[in-house]
One Martini backbone bead per residue (centre of mass of N, CA, C, O) as a GRO file, in nm:
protein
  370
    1UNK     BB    1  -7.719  -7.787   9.676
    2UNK     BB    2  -7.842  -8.072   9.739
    3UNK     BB    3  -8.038  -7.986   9.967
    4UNK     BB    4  -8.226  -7.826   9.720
    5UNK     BB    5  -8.272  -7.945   9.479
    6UNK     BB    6  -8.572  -8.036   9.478
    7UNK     BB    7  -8.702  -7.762   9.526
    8UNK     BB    8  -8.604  -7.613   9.261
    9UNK     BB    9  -8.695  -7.844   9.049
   10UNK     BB   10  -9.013  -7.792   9.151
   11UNK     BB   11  -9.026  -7.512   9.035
   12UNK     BB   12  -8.894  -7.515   8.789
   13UNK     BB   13  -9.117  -7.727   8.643
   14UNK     BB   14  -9.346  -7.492   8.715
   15UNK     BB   15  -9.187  -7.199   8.628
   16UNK     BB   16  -9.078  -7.107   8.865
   17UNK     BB   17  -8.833  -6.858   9.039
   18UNK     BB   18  -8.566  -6.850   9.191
   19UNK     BB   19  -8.317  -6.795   9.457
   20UNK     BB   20  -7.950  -6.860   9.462
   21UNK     BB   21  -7.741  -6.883   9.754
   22UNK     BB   22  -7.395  -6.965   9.733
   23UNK     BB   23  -7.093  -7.043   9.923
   24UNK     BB   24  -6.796  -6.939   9.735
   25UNK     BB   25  -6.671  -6.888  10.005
   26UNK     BB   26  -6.399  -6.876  10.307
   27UNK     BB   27  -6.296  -6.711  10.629
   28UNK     BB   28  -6.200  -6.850  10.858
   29UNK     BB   29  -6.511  -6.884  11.066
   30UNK     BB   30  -6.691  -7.034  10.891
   31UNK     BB   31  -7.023  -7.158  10.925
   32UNK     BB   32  -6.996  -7.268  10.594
   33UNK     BB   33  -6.921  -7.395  10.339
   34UNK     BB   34  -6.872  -7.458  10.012
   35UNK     BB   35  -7.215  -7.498   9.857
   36UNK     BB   36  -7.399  -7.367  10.020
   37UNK     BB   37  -7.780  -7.338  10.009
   38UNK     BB   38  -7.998  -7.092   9.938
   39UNK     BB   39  -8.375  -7.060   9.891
   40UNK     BB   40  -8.605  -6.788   9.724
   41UNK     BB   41  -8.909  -6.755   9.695
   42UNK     BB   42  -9.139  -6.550   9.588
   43UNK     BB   43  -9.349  -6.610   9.853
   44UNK     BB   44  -9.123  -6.612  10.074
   45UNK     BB   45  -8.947  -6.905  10.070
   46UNK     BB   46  -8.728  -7.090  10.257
   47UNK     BB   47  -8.439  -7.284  10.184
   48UNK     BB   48  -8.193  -7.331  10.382
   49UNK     BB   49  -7.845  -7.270  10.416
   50UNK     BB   50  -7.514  -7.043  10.460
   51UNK     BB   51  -7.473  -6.961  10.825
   52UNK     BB   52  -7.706  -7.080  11.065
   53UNK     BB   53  -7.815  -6.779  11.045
   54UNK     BB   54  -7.620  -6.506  11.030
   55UNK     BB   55  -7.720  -6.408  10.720
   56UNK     BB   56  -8.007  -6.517  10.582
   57UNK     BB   57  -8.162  -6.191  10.596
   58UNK     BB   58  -7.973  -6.088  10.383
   59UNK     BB   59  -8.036  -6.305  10.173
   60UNK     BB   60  -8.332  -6.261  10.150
   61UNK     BB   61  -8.322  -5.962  10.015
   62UNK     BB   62  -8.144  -6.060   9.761
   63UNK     BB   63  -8.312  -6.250   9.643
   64UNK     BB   64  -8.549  -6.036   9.608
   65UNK     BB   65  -8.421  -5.902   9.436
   66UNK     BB   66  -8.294  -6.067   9.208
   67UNK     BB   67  -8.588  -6.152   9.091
   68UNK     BB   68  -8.661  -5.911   9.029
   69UNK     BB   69  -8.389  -5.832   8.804
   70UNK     BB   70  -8.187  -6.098   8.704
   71UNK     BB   71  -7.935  -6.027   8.877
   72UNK     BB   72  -7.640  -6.129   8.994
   73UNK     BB   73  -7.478  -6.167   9.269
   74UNK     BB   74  -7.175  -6.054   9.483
   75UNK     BB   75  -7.167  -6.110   9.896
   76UNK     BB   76  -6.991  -5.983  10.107
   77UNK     BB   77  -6.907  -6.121  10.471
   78UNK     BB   78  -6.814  -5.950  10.793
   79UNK     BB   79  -6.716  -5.819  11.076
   80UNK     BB   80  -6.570  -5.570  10.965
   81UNK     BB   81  -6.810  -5.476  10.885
   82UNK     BB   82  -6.988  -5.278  10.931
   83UNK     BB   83  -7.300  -5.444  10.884
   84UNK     BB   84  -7.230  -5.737  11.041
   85UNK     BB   85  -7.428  -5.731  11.289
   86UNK     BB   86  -7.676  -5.632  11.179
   87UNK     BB   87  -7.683  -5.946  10.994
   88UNK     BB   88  -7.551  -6.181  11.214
   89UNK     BB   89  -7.234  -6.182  11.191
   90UNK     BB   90  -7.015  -6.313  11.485
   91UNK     BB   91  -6.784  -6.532  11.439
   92UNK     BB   92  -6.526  -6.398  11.267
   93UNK     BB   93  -6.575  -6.420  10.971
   94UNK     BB   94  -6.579  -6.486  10.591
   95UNK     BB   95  -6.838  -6.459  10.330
   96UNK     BB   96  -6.894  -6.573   9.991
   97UNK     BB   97  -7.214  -6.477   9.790
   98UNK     BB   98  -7.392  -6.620   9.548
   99UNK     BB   99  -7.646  -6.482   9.353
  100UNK     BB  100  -7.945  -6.598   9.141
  101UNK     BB  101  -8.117  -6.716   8.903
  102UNK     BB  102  -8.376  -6.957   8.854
  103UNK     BB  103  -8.407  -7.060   8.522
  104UNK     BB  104  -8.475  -7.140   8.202
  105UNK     BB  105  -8.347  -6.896   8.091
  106UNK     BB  106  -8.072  -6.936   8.298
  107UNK     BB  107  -8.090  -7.273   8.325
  108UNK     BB  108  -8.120  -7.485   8.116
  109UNK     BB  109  -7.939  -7.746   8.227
  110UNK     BB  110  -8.060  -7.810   8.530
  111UNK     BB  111  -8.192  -8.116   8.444
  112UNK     BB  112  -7.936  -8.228   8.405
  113UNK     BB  113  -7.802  -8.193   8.636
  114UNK     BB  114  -8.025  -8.347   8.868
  115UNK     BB  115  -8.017  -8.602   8.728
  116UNK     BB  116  -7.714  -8.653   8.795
  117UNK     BB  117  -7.751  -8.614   9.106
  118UNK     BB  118  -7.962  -8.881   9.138
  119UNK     BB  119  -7.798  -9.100   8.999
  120UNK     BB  120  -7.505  -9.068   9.048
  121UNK     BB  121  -7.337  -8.874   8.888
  122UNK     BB  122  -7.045  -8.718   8.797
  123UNK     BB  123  -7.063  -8.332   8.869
  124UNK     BB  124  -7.009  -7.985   8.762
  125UNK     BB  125  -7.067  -7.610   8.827
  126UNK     BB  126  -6.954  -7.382   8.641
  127UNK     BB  127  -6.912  -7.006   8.756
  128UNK     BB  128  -6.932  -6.683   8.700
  129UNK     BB  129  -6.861  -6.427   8.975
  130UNK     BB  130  -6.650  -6.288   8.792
  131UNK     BB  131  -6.602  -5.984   8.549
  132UNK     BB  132  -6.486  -5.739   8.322
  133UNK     BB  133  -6.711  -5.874   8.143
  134UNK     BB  134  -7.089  -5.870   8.225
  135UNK     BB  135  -7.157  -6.069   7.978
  136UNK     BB  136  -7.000  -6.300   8.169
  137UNK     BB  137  -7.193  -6.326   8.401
  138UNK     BB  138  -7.353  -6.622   8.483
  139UNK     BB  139  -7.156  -6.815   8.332
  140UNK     BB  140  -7.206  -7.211   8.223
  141UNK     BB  141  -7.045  -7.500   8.313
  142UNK     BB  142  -7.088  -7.796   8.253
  143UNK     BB  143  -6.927  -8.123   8.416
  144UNK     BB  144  -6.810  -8.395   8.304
  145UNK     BB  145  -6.615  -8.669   8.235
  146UNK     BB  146  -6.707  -8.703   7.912
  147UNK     BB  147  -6.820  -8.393   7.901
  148UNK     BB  148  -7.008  -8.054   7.797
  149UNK     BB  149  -7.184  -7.784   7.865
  150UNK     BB  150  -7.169  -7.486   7.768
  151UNK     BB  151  -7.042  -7.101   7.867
  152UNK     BB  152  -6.776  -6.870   7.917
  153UNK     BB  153  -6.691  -6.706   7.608
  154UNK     BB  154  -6.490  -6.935   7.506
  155UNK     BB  155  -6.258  -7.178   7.403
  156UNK     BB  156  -6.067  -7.122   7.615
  157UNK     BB  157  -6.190  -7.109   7.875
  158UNK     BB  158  -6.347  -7.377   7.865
  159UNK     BB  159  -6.076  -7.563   7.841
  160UNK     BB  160  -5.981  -7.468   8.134
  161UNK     BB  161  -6.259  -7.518   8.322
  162UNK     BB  162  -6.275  -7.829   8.235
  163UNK     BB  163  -5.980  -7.914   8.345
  164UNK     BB  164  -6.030  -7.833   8.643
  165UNK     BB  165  -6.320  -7.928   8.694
  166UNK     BB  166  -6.209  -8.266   8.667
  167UNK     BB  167  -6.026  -8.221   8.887
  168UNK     BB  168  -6.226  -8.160   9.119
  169UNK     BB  169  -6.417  -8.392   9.080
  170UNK     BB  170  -6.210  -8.612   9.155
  171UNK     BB  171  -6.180  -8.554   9.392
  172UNK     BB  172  -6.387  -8.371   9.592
  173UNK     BB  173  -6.414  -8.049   9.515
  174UNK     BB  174  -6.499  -7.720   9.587
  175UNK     BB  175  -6.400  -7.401   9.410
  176UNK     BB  176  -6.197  -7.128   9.355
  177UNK     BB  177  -6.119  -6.944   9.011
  178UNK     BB  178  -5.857  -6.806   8.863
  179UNK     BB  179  -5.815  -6.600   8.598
  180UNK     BB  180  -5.834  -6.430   8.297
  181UNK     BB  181  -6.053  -6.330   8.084
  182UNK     BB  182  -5.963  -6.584   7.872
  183UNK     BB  183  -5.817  -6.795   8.055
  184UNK     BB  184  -5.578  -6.710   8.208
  185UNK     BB  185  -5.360  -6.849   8.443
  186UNK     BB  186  -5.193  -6.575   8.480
  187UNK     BB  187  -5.428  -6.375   8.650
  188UNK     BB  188  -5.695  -6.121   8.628
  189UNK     BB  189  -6.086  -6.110   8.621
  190UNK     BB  190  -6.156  -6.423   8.672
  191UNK     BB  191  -6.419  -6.597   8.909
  192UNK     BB  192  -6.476  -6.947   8.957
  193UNK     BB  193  -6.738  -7.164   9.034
  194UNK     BB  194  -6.676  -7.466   9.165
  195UNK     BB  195  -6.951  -7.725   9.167
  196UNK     BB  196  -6.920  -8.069   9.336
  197UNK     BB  197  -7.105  -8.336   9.228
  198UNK     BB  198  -7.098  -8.623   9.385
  199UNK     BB  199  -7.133  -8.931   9.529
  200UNK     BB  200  -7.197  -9.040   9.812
  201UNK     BB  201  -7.085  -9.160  10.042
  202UNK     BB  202  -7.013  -9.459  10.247
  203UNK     BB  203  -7.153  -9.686  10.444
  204UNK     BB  204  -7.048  -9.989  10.613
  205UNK     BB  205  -7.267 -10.229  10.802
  206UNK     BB  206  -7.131 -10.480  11.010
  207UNK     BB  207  -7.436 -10.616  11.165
  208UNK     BB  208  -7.791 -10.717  11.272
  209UNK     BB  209  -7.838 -10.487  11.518
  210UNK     BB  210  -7.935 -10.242  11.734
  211UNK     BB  211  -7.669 -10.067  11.669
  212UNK     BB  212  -7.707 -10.043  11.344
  213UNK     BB  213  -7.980  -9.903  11.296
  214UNK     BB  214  -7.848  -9.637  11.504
  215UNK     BB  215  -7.622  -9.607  11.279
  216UNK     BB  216  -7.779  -9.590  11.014
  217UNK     BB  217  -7.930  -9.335  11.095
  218UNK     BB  218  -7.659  -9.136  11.132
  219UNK     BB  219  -7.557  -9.188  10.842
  220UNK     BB  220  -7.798  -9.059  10.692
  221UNK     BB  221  -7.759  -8.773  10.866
  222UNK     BB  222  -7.435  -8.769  10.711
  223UNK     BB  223  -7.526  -8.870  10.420
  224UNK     BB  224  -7.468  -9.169  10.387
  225UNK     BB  225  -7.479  -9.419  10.220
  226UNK     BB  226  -7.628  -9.724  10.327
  227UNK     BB  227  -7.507 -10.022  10.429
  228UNK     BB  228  -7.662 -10.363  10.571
  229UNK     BB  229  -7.447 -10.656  10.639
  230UNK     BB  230  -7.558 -11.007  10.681
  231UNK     BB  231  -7.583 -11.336  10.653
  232UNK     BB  232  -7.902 -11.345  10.825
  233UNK     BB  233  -8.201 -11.307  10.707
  234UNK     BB  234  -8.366 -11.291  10.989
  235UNK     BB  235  -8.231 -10.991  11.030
  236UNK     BB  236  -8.161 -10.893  10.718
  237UNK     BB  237  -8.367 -10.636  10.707
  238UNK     BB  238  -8.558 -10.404  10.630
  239UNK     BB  239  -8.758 -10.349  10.891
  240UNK     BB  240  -8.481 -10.316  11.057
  241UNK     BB  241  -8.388 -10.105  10.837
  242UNK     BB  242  -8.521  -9.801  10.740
  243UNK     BB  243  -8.243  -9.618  10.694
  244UNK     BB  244  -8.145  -9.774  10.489
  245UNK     BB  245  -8.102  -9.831  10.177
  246UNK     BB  246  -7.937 -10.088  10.213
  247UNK     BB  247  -7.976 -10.447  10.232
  248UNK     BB  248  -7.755 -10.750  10.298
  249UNK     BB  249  -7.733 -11.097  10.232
  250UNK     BB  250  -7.393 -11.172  10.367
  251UNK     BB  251  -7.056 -11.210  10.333
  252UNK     BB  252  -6.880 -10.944  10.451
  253UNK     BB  253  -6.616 -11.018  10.301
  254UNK     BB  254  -6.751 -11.090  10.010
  255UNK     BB  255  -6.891 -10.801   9.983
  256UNK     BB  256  -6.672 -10.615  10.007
  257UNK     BB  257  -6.479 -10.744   9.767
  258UNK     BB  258  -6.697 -10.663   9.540
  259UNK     BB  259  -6.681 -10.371   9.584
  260UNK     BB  260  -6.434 -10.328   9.535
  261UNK     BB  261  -6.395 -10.446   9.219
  262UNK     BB  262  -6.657 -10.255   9.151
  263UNK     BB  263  -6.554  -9.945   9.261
  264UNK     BB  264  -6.761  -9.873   9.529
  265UNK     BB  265  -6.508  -9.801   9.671
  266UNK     BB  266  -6.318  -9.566   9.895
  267UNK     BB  267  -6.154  -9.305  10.070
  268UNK     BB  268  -6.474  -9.219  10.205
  269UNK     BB  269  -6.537  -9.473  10.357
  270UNK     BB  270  -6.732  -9.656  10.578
  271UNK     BB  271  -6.666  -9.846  10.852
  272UNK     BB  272  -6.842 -10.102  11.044
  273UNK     BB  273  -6.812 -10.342  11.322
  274UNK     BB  274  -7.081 -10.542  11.446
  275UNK     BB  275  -7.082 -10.845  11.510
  276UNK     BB  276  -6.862 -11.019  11.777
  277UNK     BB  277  -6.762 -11.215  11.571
  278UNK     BB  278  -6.504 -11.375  11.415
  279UNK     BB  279  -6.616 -11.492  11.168
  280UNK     BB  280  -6.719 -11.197  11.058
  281UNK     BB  281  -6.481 -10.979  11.147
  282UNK     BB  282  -6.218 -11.060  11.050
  283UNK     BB  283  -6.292 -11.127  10.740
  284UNK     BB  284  -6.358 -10.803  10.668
  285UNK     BB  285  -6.092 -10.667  10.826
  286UNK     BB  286  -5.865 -10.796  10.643
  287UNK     BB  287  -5.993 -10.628  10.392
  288UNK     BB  288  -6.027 -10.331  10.509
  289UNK     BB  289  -5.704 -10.315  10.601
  290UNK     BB  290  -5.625 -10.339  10.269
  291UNK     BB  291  -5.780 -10.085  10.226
  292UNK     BB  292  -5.883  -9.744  10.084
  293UNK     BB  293  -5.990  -9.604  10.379
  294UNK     BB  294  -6.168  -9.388  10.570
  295UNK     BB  295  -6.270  -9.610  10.780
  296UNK     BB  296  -6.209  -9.823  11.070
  297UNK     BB  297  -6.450 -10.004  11.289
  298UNK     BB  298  -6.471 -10.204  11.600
  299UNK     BB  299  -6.642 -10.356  11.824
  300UNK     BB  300  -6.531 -10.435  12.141
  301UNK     BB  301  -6.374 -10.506  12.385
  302UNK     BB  302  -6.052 -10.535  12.485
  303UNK     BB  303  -6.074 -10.861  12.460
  304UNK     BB  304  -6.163 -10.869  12.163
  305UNK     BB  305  -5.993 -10.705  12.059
  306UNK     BB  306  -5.688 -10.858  12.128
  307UNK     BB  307  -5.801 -11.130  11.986
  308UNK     BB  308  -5.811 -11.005  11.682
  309UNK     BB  309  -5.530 -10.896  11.676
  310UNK     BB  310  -5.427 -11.213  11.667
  311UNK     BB  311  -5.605 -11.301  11.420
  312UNK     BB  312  -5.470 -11.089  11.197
  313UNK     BB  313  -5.161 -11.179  11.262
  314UNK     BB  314  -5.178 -11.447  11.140
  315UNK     BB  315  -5.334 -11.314  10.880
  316UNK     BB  316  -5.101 -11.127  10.777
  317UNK     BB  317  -5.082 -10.834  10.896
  318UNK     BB  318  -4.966 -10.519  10.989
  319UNK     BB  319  -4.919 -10.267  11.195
  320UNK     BB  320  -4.990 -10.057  10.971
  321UNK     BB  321  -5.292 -10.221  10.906
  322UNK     BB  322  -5.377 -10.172  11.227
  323UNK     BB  323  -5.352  -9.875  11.288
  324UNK     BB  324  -5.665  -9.817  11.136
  325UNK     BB  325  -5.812  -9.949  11.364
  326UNK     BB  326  -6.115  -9.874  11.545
  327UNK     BB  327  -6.029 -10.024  11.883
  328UNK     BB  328  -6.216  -9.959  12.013
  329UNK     BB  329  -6.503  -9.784  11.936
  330UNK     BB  330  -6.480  -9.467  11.945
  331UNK     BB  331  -6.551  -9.253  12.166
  332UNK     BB  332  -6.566  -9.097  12.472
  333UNK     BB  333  -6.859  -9.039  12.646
  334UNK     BB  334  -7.063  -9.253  12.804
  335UNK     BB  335  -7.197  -9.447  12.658
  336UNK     BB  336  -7.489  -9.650  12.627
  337UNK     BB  337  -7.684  -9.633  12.393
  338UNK     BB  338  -7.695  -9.689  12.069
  339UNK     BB  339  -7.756  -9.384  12.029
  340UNK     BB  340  -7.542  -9.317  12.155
  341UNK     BB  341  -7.293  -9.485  12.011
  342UNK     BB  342  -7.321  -9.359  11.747
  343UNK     BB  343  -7.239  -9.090  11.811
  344UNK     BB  344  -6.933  -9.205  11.895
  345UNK     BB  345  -6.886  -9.270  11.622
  346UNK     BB  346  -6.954  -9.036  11.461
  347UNK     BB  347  -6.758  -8.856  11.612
  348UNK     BB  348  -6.475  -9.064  11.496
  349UNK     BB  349  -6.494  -8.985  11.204
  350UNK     BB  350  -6.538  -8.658  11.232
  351UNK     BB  351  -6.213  -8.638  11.305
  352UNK     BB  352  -6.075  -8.811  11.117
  353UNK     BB  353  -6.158  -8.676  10.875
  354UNK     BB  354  -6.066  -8.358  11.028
  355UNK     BB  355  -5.872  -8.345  11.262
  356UNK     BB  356  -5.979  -8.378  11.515
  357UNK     BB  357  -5.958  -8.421  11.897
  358UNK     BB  358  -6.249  -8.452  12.103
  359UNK     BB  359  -6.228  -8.180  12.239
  360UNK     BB  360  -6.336  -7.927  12.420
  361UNK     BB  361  -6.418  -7.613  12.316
  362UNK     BB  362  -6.400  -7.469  12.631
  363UNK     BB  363  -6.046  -7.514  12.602
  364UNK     BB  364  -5.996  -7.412  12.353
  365UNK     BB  365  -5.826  -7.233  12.109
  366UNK     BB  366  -5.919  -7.088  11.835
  367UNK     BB  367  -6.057  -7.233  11.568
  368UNK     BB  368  -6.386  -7.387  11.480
  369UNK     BB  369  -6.348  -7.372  11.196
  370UNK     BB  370  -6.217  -7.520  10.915
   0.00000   0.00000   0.00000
């Protein structure tokens, strides 16, 4: 629902209600993860995608019902399905949307998740998508790291969905969970979507070459809060660097060690060093390869890869300290300009994320969709 908070926000606080479809489940070749959401409002307005296009239509039709009813609906779709060809679902998969109205009457703490979504507060909002009884359908607990507000219709049930989803927030995971109807662990009849709102995962770009603009460029477009680090004050501008949320003028290997100390980056970070020189890269690589990070990779031909890890290896790295290293950076793609280069970096995130091979999918057989 990430995608979708301002537009919710701003119809929520004008008094409009919308309709909030969000992908709750998932199965084989699913073309959206859970928690993707569109939203449909009054006027006939789409924001947002739940299948990349495969069932829009028919969530937009539900979507308009709901408004109507203000009954939440959970509706699986699914090529098994007679219908399925029908709403254009072709890919393979099944996957479970549940569709609700927002609204002040029907979440009152809305603005209290936007708020913390915003500021980048770490919140999950768990919500009833079935129960076998009907008035306890579309209740929901916000929860956050040390409190919780709403209620899903008792204090065992609240206290198992509050416990659960505080481990699913601390881990950065959205998923589905079953209970038995008040709340017991092994049982069936009552199941929770609990969707985690986490801080954006970080990239840091450490040198301000004209390589990491549009590395800049591409890490806000895959989501990651961007900073651009450079010692040299005269490169390392806003202005030449506006896709990044912060610049900053420091030596890389010193601003790593503060965000480190800091608790500031974690194991979904991600590192890229283009700045071609040993006096900045070698000391951030150090630092970088040292912590337990989601990527680091670096910039540089093959003679400058060779003598990096001759002078890590100096500074006293381990050969699988250096094993997590990507470099040359980049997958092999051919590219050419900053742009290419941009996207072969950002291949090789997005392979290593999730175990891709980079190879082409016109030759493999088997899941497209993890």
């Amino acid at each position: 629902m990430r995608d979708v908070l301002d537009e919710v926000l701003r119809r929520y606080q004008s008094g409009e209600p919308v309709a909030l479809g969000t992908v709750v489940a998932t199965f084989s070749s699913a073309p959206r993860s859970p928690g993707a959401a569109m939203v449909v409002a009054p006027d006939g307005t789409v924001t947002g995608s739940v299948s990349g296009g495969c069932v829009e239509g028919a969530v937009y039709e539900l979507g308009k019902d709901v408004l109507d009813t203000g009954h939440p609906v959970l509706q699986r779709y699914g090529i098994s399905d007679d219908d399925a060809f029908a709403v254009g679902l072709t890919c393979g998969g099944i996957i479970d949307i549940y569709v609700e109205r927002i609204a002040a009457d029907t979440f009152p703490e809305f603005e209290q998740l936007a708020e913390s979504v915003q500021a980048e507060v770490p919140v999950a909002v768990a919500t009833v998508v079935t129960h076998s009884d009907p008035k306890r359908l579309g209740r929901r607990i916000l929860v956050w790291t040390d409190r919780h507000t709403g209620s899903a219709g008792s204090d065992r049930v609240d206290a198992a969905i509050v416990d659960d989803a505080r481990g699913l927030l601390a881990a950065g995971r959205t998923a589905m969970l079953g209970y038995g109807p008040d709340g017991e662990r092994r049982g069936e009849g009552m199941s929770v979507f609990v969707n985690s709102f986490e801080p954006p995962p970080r990239m840091l770009v450490f040198g301000a070459i004209d390589f990491a603009a549009a590395m800049a460029r591409m890490g806000a477009y895959l989501g990651y809060r961007v900073t651009v680090c450079d010692a040299r004050p005269v490169f390392a501008t806003t202005s030449r660097f506006p896709s990044a949320h912060e610049v900053v003028v420091d030596w890389p290997h010193r601003y790593l060690e503060r965000q480190l100390a800091e608790g500031r980056v974690d194991e979904r970070t991600v590192v890229t060093v283009l700045t071609h020189d040993p006096k900045f890269d070698v000391p951030v690589l150090r630092v970088a390869l040292r912590a337990e990070l989601g990527y680091v990779g670096a910039m540089g031909s093959r003679r400058t890869h060779a003598d990096r890890l001759a002078r890590l290896r100096e500074d006293g790295l381990t050969e699988g300290e250096l094993a997590a290293l990507a470099s040359p950076i980049g997958l092999d793609l051919g590219a050419r300009t900053p742009e290419e280069t941009a996207v072969s970096i950002a291949a090789e995130i997005i392979a290593t994320r999730w175990g891709g091979g980079g190879q082409r999918l016109s030759v493999l057989s088997g899941r497209i969709h993890g």
